[in-house]
N, CA, C and O of each residue as an XYZ file, in Angstrom:
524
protein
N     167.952    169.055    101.698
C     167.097    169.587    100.661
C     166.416    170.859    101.176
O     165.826    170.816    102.255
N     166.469    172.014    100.442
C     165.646    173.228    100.759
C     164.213    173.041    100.407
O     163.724    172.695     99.331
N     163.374    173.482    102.060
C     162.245    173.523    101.589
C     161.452    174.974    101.199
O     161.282    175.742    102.146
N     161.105    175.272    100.266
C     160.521    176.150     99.020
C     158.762    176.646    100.219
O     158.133    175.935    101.003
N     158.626    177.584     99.950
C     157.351    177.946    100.716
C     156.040    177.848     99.724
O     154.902    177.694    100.166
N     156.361    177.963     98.292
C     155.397    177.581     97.250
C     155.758    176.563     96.407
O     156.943    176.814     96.191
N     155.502    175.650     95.843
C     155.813    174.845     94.505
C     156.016    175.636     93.681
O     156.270    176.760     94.113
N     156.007    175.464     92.232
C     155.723    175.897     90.816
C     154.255    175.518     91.197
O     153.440    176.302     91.683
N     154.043    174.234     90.914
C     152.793    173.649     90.358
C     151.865    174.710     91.326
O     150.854    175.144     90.772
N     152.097    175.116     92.575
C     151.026    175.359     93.013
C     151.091    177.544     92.780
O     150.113    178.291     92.793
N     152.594    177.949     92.600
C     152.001    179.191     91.788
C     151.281    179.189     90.525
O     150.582    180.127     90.141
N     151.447    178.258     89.982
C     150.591    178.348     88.402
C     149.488    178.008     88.803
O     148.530    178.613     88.322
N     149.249    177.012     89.739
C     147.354    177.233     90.433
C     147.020    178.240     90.648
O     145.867    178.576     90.381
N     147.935    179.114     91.227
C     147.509    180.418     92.055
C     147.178    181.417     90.477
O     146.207    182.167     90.375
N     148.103    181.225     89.492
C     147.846    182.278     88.507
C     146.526    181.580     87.475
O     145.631    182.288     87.013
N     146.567    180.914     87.370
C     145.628    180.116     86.262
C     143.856    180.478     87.316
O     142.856    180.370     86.607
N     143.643    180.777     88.513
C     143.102    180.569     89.155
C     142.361    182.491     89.368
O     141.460    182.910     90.096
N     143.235    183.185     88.395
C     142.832    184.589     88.487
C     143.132    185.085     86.715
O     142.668    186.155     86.323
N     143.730    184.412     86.013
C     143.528    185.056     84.772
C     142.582    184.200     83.514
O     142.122    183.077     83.721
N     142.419    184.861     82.358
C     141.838    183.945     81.491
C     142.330    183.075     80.530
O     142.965    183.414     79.531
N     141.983    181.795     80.894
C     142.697    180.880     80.202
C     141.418    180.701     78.936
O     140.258    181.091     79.074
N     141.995    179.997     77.683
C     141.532    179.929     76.323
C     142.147    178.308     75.863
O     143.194    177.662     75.823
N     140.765    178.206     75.578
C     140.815    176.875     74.860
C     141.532    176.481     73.469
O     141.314    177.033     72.390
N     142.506    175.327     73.726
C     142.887    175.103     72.424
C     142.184    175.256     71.393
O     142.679    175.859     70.440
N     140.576    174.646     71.304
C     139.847    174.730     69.885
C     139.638    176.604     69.286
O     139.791    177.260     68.256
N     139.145    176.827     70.906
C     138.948    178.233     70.926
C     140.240    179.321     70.076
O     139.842    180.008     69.135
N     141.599    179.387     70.448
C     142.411    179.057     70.170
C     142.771    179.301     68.467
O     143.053    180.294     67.796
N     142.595    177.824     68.174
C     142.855    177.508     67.086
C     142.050    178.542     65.697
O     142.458    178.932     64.603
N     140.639    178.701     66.515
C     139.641    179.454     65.567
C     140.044    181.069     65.591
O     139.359    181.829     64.906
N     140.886    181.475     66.188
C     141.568    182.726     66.341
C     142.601    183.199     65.213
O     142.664    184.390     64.907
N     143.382    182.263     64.625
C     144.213    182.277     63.959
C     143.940    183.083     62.677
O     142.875    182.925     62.082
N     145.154    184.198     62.107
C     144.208    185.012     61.531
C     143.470    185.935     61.419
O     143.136    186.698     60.511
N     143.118    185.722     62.986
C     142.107    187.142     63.038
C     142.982    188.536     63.305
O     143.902    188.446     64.117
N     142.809    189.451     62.844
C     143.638    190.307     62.657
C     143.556    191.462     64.027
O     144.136    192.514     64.293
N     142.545    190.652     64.669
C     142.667    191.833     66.214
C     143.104    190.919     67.834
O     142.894    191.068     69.038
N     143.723    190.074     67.040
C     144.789    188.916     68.289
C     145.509    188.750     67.997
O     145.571    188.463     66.801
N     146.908    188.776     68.914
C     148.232    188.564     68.971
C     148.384    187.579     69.610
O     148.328    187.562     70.839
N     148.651    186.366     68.727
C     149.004    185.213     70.004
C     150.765    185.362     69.848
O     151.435    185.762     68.896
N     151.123    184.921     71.038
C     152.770    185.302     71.217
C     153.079    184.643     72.293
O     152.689    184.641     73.461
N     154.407    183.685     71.237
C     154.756    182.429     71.685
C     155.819    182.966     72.977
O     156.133    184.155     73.019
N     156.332    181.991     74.008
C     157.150    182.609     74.919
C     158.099    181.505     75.369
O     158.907    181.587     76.294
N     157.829    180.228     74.399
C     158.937    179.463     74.515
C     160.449    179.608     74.183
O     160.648    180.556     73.424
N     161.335    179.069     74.469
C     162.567    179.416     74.025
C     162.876    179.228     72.445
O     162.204    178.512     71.703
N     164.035    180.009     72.042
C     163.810    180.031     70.901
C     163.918    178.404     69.985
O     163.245    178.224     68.970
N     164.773    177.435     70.492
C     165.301    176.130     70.616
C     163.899    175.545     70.606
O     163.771    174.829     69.613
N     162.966    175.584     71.242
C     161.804    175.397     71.540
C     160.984    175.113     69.744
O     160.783    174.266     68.873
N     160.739    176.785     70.178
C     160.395    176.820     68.364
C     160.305    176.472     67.210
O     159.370    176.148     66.477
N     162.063    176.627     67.040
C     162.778    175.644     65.901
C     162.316    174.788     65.795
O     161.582    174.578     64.829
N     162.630    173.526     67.144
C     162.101    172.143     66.630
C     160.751    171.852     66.583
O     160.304    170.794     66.138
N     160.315    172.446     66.874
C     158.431    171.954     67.269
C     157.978    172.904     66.101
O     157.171    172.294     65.400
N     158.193    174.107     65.665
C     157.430    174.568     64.638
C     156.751    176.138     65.957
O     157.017    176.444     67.119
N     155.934    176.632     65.000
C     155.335    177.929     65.337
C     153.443    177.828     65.238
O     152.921    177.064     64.427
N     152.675    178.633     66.099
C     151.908    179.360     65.226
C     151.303    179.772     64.802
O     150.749    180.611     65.513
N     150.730    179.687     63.260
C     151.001    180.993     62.284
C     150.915    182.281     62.591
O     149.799    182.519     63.050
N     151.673    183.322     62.536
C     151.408    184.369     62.170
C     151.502    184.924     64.418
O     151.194    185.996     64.939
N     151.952    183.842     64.971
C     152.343    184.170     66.238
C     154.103    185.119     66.109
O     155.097    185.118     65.382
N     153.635    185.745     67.212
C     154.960    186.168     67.376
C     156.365    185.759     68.525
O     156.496    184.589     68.885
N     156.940    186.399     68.816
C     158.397    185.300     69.429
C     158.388    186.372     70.477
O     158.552    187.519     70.061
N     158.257    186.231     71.507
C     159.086    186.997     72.991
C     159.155    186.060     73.572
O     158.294    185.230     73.863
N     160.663    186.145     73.887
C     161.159    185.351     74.971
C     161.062    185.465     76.593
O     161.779    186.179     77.293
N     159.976    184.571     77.055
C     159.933    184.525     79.032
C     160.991    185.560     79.431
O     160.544    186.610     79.893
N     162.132    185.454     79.343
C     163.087    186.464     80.092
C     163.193    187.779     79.334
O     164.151    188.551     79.292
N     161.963    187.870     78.723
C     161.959    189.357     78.574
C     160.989    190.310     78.161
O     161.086    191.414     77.624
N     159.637    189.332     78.697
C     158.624    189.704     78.153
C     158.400    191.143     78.984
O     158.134    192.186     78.387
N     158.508    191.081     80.101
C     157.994    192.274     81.226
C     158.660    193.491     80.561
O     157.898    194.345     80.106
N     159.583    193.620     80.481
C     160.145    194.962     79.401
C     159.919    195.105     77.962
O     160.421    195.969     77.244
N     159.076    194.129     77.593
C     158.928    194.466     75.518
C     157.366    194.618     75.852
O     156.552    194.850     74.958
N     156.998    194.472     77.207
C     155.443    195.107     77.611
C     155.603    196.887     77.785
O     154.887    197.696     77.196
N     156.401    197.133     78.466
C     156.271    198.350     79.309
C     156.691    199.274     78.488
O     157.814    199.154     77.999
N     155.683    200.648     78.096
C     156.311    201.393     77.218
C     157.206    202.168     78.015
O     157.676    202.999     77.238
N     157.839    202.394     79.496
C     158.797    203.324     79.721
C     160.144    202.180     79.546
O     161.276    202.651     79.443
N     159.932    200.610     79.520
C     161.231    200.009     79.556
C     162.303    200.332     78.050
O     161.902    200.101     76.909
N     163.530    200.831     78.334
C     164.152    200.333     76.584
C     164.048    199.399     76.021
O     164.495    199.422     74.874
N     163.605    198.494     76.371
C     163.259    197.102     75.288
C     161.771    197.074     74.730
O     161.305    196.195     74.006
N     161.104    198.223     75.213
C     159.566    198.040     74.598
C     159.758    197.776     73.138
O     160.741    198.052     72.451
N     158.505    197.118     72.748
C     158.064    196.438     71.565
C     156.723    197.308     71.097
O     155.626    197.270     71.653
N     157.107    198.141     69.879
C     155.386    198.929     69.802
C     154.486    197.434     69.653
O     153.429    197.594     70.263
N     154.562    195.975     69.016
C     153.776    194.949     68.911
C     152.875    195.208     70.119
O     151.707    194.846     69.980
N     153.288    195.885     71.513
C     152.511    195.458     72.532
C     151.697    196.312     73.015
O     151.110    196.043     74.063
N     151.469    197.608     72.312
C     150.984    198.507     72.502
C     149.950    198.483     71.547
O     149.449    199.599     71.682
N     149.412    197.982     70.790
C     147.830    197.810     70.023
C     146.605    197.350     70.848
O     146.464    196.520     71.745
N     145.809    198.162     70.238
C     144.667    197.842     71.045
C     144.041    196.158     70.244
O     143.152    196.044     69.400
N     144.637    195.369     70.701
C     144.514    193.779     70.560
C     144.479    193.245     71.493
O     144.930    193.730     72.530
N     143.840    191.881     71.412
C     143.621    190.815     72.398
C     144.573    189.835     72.427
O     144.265    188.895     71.694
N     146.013    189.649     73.217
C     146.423    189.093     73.534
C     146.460    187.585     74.275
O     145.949    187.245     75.343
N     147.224    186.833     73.350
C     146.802    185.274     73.937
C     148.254    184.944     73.685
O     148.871    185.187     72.647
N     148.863    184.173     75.114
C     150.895    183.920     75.514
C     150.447    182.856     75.380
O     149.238    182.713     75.561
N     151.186    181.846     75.052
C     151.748    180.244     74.711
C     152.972    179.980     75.036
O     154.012    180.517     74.655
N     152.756    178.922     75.931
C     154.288    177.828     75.880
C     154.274    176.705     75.571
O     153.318    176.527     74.817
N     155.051    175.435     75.808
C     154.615    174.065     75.372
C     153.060    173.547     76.207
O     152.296    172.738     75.679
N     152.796    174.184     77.575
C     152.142    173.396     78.159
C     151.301    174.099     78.717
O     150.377    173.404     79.139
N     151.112    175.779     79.041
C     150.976    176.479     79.803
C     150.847    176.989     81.693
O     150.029    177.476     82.474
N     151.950    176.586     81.670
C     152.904    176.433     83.015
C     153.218    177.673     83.005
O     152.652    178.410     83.814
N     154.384    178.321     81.913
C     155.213    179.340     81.991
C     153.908    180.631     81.062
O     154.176    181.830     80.986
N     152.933    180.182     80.625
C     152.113    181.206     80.284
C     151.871    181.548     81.336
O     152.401    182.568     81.777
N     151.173    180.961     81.929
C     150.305    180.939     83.471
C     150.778    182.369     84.298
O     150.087    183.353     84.562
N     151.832    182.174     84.521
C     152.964    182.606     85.364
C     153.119    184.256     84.214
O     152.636    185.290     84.676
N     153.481    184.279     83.466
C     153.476    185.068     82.527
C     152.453    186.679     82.520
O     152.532    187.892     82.714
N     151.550    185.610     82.153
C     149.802    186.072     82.144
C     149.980    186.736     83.197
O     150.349    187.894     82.998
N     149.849    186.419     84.275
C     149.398    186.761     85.711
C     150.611    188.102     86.299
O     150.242    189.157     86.815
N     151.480    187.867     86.153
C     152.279    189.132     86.101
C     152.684    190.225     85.233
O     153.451    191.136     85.546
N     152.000    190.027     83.916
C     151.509    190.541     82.931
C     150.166    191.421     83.395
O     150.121    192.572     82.961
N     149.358    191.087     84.020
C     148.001    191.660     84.735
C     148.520    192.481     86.014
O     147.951    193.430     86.552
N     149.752    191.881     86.371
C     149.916    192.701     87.461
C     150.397    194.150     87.335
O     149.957    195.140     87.919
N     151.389    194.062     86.451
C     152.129    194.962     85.489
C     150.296    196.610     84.862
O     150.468    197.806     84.624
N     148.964    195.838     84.842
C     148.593    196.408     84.187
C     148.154    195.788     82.695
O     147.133    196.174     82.126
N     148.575    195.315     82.433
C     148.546    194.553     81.079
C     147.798    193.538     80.761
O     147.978    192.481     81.366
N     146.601    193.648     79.549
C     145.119    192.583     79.577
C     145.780    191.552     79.051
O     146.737    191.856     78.338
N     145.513    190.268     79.216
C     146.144    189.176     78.168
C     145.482    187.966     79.377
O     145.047    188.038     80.527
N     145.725    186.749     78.248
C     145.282    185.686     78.356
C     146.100    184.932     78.010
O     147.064    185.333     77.358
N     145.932    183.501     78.382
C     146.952    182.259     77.696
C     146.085    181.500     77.212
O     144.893    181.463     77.516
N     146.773    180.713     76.258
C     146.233    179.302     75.834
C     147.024    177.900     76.976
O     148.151    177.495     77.263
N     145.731    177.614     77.279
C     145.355    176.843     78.425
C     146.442    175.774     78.678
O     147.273    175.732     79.586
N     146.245    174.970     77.712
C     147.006    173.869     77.706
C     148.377    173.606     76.584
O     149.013    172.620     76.213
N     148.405    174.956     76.324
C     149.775    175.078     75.687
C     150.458    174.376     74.325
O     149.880    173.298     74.189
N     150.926    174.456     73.824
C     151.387    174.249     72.199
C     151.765    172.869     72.056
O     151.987    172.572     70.882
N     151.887    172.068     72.762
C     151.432    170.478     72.733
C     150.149    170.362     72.766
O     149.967    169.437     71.975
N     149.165    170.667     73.137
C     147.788    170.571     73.166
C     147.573    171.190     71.710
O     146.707    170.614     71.052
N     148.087    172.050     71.221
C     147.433    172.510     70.134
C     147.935    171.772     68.643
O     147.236    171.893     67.636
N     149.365    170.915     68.631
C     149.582    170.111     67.973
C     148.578    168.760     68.039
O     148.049    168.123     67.128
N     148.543    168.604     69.408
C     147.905    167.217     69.133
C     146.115    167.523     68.656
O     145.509    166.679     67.997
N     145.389    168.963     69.151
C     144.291    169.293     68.307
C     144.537    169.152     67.213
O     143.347    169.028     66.923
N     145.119    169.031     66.086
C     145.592    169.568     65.018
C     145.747    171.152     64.318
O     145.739    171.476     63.131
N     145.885    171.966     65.527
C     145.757    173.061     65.167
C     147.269    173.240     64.116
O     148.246    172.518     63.915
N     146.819    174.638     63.602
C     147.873    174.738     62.179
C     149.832    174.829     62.585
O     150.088    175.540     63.556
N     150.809    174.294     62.024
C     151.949    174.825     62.837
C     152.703    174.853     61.609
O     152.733    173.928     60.798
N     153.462    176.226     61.478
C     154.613    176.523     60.201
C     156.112    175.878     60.913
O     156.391    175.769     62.108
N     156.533    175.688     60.288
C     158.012    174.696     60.839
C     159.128    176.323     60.204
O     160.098    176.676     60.875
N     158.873    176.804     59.367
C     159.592    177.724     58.558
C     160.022    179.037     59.351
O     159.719    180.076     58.765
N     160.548    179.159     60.342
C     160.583    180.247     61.930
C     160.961    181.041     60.479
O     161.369    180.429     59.492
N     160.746    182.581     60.520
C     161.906    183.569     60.142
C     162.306    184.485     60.681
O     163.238    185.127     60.199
Protein backbone atom coordinates (compact mmCIF):
# COMPACT_ATOMS: atom_id res chain seq x y z
CA UNK A 1 0.00 0.00 0.00
CA UNK A 2 1.36 3.58 -0.86
CA UNK A 3 1.80 5.76 1.86
CA UNK A 4 0.29 9.39 0.84
CA UNK A 5 2.15 12.33 2.86
CA UNK A 6 -1.40 14.12 3.35
CA UNK A 7 -4.93 12.48 3.58
CA UNK A 8 -7.87 14.18 1.79
CA UNK A 9 -9.55 14.49 5.09
CA UNK A 10 -6.68 16.25 6.42
CA UNK A 11 -6.15 18.74 3.16
CA UNK A 12 -9.74 19.81 3.52
CA UNK A 13 -8.75 20.57 7.30
CA UNK A 14 -5.98 22.43 6.00
CA UNK A 15 -8.42 24.42 3.49
CA UNK A 16 -11.61 24.76 5.59
CA UNK A 17 -9.12 26.03 8.26
CA UNK A 18 -8.16 29.31 6.03
CA UNK A 19 -11.26 30.08 3.96
CA UNK A 20 -14.89 31.11 4.72
CA UNK A 21 -17.18 28.61 5.30
CA UNK A 22 -21.23 29.56 5.36
CA UNK A 23 -23.86 28.11 7.08
CA UNK A 24 -26.52 26.06 5.63
CA UNK A 25 -29.36 28.31 7.26
CA UNK A 26 -27.13 31.21 6.39
CA UNK A 27 -27.05 29.79 3.04
CA UNK A 28 -30.42 29.09 2.48
CA UNK A 29 -31.43 32.92 3.34
CA UNK A 30 -29.18 33.92 0.34
CA UNK A 31 -31.18 32.47 -2.25
CA UNK A 32 -32.30 35.05 -4.59
CA UNK A 33 -30.35 37.60 -3.63
CA UNK A 34 -29.24 39.05 -6.66
CA UNK A 35 -25.52 39.95 -5.53
CA UNK A 36 -24.53 35.97 -4.82
CA UNK A 37 -23.62 33.37 -7.02
CA UNK A 38 -23.92 30.17 -5.41
CA UNK A 39 -22.30 27.56 -7.91
CA UNK A 40 -22.77 24.07 -7.68
CA UNK A 41 -19.46 21.92 -8.48
CA UNK A 42 -20.85 18.57 -8.26
CA UNK A 43 -20.85 16.34 -11.17
CA UNK A 44 -23.29 16.73 -13.53
CA UNK A 45 -24.91 12.98 -12.63
CA UNK A 46 -24.81 14.45 -9.24
CA UNK A 47 -27.31 17.14 -10.05
CA UNK A 48 -29.71 15.33 -12.08
CA UNK A 49 -30.53 13.02 -9.39
CA UNK A 50 -30.49 15.06 -6.27
CA UNK A 51 -31.96 18.24 -7.85
CA UNK A 52 -30.26 21.88 -7.86
CA UNK A 53 -30.22 25.14 -6.07
CA UNK A 54 -32.36 27.60 -7.29
CA UNK A 55 -31.06 29.85 -9.49
CA UNK A 56 -27.33 28.16 -8.69
CA UNK A 57 -25.17 27.70 -11.38
CA UNK A 58 -23.21 24.39 -12.81
CA UNK A 59 -19.21 24.37 -13.03
CA UNK A 60 -17.81 21.38 -13.02
CA UNK A 61 -14.60 20.60 -10.23
CA UNK A 62 -12.47 19.77 -13.32
CA UNK A 63 -12.84 22.98 -14.57
CA UNK A 64 -13.50 25.45 -12.37
CA UNK A 65 -9.77 27.02 -12.24
CA UNK A 66 -10.08 28.06 -15.98
CA UNK A 67 -13.96 29.37 -16.13
CA UNK A 68 -12.25 31.57 -13.10
CA UNK A 69 -9.31 33.03 -14.92
CA UNK A 70 -9.99 35.74 -17.34
CA UNK A 71 -6.63 34.99 -19.42
CA UNK A 72 -7.79 31.04 -19.52
CA UNK A 73 -9.99 30.12 -22.95
CA UNK A 74 -12.57 28.61 -20.95
CA UNK A 75 -13.29 31.81 -18.89
CA UNK A 76 -16.88 32.30 -17.92
CA UNK A 77 -17.83 36.25 -17.86
CA UNK A 78 -20.42 34.55 -14.76
CA UNK A 79 -17.09 34.88 -12.82
CA UNK A 80 -16.10 38.10 -13.34
CA UNK A 81 -19.03 40.18 -11.41
CA UNK A 82 -18.49 41.97 -8.67
CA UNK A 83 -20.57 39.19 -6.49
CA UNK A 84 -20.19 37.15 -3.55
CA UNK A 85 -19.49 33.84 -4.35
CA UNK A 86 -20.60 30.69 -2.40
CA UNK A 87 -19.19 26.73 -4.23
CA UNK A 88 -21.27 23.67 -3.15
CA UNK A 89 -20.85 20.00 -3.35
CA UNK A 90 -22.77 17.15 -1.71
CA UNK A 91 -20.82 17.57 1.50
CA UNK A 92 -18.24 20.20 1.27
CA UNK A 93 -15.10 18.19 0.94
CA UNK A 94 -14.58 19.10 -2.77
CA UNK A 95 -15.78 22.84 -2.02
CA UNK A 96 -13.22 23.05 0.61
CA UNK A 97 -10.50 22.14 -1.67
CA UNK A 98 -12.03 24.29 -4.40
CA UNK A 99 -12.44 27.45 -2.28
CA UNK A 100 -8.98 27.38 -1.12
CA UNK A 101 -7.32 27.20 -4.47
CA UNK A 102 -9.73 29.47 -5.76
CA UNK A 103 -8.09 32.10 -3.08
CA UNK A 104 -4.96 31.01 -4.16
CA UNK A 105 -5.57 31.73 -7.77
CA UNK A 106 -6.62 35.35 -6.32
CA UNK A 107 -10.19 34.74 -6.34
CA UNK A 108 -12.77 35.82 -3.17
CA UNK A 109 -15.28 32.99 -2.58
CA UNK A 110 -16.61 30.93 0.06
CA UNK A 111 -18.36 27.50 0.44
CA UNK A 112 -21.33 26.22 1.96
CA UNK A 113 -20.06 24.36 4.87
CA UNK A 114 -21.69 21.29 5.00
CA UNK A 115 -22.69 20.89 1.53
CA UNK A 116 -25.99 20.08 -0.46
CA UNK A 117 -27.00 17.15 1.76
CA UNK A 118 -27.03 19.43 4.63
CA UNK A 119 -29.06 21.79 2.79
CA UNK A 120 -31.70 19.17 1.72
CA UNK A 121 -32.02 17.84 4.99
CA UNK A 122 -32.40 21.85 6.31
CA UNK A 123 -35.11 22.00 4.03
CA UNK A 124 -33.56 24.43 2.04
CA UNK A 125 -35.34 25.01 -1.52
CA UNK A 126 -34.19 22.33 -4.44
CA UNK A 127 -35.57 22.50 -8.32
CA UNK A 128 -35.29 18.85 -9.68
CA UNK A 129 -35.96 20.61 -13.33
CA UNK A 130 -31.76 21.04 -14.30
CA UNK A 131 -31.89 23.06 -17.75
Amino acid sequence: MKTLNISAAQMVAKARARIEEVSTQDAIALVGNPDTVIVDIRDVRERKRSGHIPGSIHAPRGMIEFWVDPDSPYYKDVFGQDKRYIFHCASGWRSALTVATLQDMGFEAAHLKDGFSDWVSAGGPVDKDDK
